[in-house]
C-alpha positions as CSV (number, residue, x, y, z in Angstrom):
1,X,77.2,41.2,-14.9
2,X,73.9,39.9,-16.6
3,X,70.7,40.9,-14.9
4,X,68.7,37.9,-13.9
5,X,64.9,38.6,-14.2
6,X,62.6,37.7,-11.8
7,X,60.8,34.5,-12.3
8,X,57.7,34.2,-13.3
9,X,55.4,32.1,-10.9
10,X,54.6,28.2,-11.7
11,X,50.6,28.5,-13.0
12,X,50.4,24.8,-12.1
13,X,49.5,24.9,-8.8
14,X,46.6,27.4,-9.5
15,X,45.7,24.7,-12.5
16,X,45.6,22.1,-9.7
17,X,43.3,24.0,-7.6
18,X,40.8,25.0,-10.7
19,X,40.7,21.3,-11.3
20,X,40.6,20.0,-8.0
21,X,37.1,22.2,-7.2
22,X,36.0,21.2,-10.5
23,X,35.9,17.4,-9.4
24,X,34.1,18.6,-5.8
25,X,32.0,20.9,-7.9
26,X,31.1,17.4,-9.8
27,X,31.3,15.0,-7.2
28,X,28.9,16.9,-4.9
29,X,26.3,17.2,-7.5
30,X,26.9,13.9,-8.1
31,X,25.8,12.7,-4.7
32,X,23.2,15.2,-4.7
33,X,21.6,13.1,-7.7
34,X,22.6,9.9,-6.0
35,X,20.5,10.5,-3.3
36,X,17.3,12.2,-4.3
37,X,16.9,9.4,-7.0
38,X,17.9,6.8,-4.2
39,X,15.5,8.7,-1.2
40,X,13.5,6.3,0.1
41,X,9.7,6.9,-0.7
42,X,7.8,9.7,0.9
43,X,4.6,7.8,2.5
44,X,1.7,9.3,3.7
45,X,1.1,9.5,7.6
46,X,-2.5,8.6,7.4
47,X,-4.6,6.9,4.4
48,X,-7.5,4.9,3.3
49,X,-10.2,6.1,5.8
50,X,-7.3,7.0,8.1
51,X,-7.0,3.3,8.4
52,X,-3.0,2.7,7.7
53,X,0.0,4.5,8.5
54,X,3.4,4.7,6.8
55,X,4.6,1.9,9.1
56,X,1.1,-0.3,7.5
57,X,2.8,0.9,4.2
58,X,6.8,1.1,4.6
59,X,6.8,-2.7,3.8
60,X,5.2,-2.7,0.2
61,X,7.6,0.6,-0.4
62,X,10.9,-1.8,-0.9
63,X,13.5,0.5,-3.0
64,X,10.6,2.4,-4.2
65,X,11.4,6.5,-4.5
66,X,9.0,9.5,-5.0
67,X,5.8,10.9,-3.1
68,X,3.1,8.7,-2.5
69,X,-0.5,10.3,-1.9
70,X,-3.5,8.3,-1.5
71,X,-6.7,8.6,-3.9
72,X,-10.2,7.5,-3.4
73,X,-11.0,6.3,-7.3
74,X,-14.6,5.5,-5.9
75,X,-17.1,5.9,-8.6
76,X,-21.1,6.1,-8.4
77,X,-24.1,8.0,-6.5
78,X,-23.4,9.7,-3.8
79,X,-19.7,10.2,-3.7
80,X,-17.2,12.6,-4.6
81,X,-14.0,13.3,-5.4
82,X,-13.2,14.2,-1.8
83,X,-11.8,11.2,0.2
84,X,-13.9,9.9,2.9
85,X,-12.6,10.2,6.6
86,X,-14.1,7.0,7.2
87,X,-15.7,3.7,6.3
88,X,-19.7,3.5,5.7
89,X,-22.7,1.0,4.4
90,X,-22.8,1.9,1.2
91,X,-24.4,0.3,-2.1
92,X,-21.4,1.4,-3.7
93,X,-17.7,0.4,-4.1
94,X,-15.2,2.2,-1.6
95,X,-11.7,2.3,-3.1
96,X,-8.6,3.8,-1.9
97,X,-5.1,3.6,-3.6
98,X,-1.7,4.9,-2.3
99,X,0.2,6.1,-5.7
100,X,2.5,8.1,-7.0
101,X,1.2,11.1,-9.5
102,X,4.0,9.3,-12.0
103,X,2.4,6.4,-11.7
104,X,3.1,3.5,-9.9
105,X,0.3,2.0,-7.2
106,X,2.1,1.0,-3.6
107,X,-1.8,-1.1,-2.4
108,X,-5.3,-0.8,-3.5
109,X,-7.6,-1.0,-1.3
110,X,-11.7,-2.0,-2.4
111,X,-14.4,-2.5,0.0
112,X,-17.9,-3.6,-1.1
113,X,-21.1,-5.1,-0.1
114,X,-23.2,-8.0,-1.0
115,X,-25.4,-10.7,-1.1
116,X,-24.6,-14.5,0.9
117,X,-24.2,-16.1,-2.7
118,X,-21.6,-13.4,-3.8
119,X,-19.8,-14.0,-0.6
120,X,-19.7,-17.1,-0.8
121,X,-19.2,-18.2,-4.5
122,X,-15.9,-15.0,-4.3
123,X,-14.5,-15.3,-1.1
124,X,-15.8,-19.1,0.3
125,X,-14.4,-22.2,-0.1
126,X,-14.7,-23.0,-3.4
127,X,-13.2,-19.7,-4.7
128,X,-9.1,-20.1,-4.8
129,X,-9.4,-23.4,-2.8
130,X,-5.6,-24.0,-2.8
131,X,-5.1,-21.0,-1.1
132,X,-7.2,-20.3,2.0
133,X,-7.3,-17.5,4.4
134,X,-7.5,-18.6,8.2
135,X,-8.3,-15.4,10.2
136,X,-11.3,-17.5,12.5
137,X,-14.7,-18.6,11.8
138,X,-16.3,-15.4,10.9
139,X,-13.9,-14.9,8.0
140,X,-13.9,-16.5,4.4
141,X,-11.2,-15.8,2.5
142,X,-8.3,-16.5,0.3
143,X,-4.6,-15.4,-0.5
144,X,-3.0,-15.1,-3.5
145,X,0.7,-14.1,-4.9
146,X,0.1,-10.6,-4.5
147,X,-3.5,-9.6,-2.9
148,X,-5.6,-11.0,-0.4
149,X,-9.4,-11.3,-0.3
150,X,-12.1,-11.6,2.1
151,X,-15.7,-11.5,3.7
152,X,-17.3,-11.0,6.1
153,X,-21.0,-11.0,7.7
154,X,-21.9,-7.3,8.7
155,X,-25.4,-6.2,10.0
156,X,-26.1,-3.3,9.6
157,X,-29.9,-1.3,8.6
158,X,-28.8,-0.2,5.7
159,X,-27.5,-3.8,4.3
160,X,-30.5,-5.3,5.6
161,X,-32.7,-2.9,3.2
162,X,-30.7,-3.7,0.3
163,X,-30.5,-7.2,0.9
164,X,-26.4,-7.1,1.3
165,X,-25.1,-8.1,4.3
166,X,-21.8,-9.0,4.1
167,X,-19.1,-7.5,3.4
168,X,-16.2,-7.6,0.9
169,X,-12.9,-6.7,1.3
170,X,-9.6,-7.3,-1.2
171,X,-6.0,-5.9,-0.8
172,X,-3.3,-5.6,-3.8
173,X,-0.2,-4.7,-3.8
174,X,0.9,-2.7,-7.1
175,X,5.1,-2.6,-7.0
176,X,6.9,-5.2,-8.2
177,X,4.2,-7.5,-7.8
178,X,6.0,-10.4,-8.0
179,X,7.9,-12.2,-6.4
180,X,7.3,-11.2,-2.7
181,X,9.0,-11.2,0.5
182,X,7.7,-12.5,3.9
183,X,7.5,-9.2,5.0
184,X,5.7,-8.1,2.2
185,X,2.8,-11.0,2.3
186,X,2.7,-10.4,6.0
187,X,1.5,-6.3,5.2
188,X,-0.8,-7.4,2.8
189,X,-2.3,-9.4,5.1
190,X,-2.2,-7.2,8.1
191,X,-4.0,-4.6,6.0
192,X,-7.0,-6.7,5.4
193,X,-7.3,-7.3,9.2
194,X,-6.9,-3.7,9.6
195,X,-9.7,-2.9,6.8
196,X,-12.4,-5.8,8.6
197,X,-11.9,-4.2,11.7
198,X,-12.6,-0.9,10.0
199,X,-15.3,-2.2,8.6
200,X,-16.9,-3.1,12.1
201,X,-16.3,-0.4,13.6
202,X,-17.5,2.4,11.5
203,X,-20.3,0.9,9.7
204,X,-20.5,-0.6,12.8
205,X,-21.4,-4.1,12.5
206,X,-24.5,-5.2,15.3
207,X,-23.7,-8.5,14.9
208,X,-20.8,-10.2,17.3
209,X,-17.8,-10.5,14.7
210,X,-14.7,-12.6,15.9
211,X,-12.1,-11.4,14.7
212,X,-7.8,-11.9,15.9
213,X,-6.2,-9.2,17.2
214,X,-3.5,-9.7,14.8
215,X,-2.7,-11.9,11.9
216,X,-1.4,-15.4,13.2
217,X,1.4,-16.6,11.2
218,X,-0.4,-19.8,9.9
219,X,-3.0,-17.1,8.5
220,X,-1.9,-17.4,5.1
221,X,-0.4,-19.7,2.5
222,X,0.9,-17.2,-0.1
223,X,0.9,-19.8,-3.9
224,X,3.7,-18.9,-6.1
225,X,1.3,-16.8,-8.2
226,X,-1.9,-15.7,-8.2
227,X,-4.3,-18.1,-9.7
């Protein structure tokens, strides 16, 4: 009688299993990039003179991904390279941006002082004419594709001494620029009402400034691009 021998187990189904936690190996890292280059932006809480918040800011972020910070790129006497709690007369420019440190600006936001005729002649009615900026009569302004820009009358000592007393104020968004949603026109605009009314509050402005309590929805008549 032959002998049979024993047979050797089938290596397959161990093959199988090598293979199939390969592929979970693979897929998982696979996801794992998926979503940290899909994450949706990480937005400050609090920024520009603690004057927005990430839900002032989640509508310019779109698909956008990375850490956003804000940086006060303010230049001239008297400042520094620390950001400024709040809003104050100054000769100076103020001017905050919420970027990433790759690069990449989410808004800009520049607040200035100056004379009637430079308020006027920038910001009033002949500047931008086809694209005015209703927020009441104590506002000039105007609206283009992707920023707004406005002025207002702001007394305050230290205006008065430098002859300055009004107040200038201009929003721009950075990310894909163009074109825009409705949603996205309607945060550029609401964080120009928000910077006015920071404006008279923490300068603060003596004289009785009108302004809405939000941005009506004829406010702004957003041109195909900026002109």
């Amino acid at each position: 009688m032959t002998e049979r021998r024993p047979s050797r187990p089938s290596r397959l189904p161990r093959r199988r299993r090598l293979a199939a936690g390969a592929a979970v190996v693979v897929l998982a890292g696979g996801a794992w990039w998926w979503r940290s280059a899909h994450a949706p932006a990480e937005l400050p809480s609090a920024a520009c003179w603690s004057l927005l918040t990430r839900a002032d800011l989640s509508p310019l972020a779109h698909d956008a991904t990375g850490t956003f910070v804000e940086q006060d790129t303010t230049f001239g006497p008297g400042f520094s390279d620390a950001l400024q709690p709040r809003l104050r007369p100054v000769a100076g420019d103020q001017d905050c941006e919420v970027r990433r440190d790759a690069g990449g600006t989410l808004v800009r936001v520049l607040v200035r002082e100056m004379d009637e005729p430079t308020a006027t002649g920038h910001y009033g009615s002949g500047a931008k004419a086809s694209s005015r900026l209703d927020l009441g009569a104590d506002v000039q302004g105007w609206v283009g594709a992707s920023e707004v820009g406005l002025a207002i009358r702001c007394d305050t000592p230290e205006g008065a001494g430098r002859g300055r007393p009004y107040v200038g104020i201009e929003v721009g968004r950075g990310l894909n620029p163009s074109p825009a949603t409705d949603g996205t026109h309607r945060a550029v605009l609401d964080i120009a009402l928000k910077a006015a009314k920071g404006v008279v509050r923490d300068y603060p402005c003596s004289n009785g400034l009108r302004l809405p309590d939000s941005v009506p929805e004829s406010a702004g008549n957003f041109p195909a691009l900026d002109h």
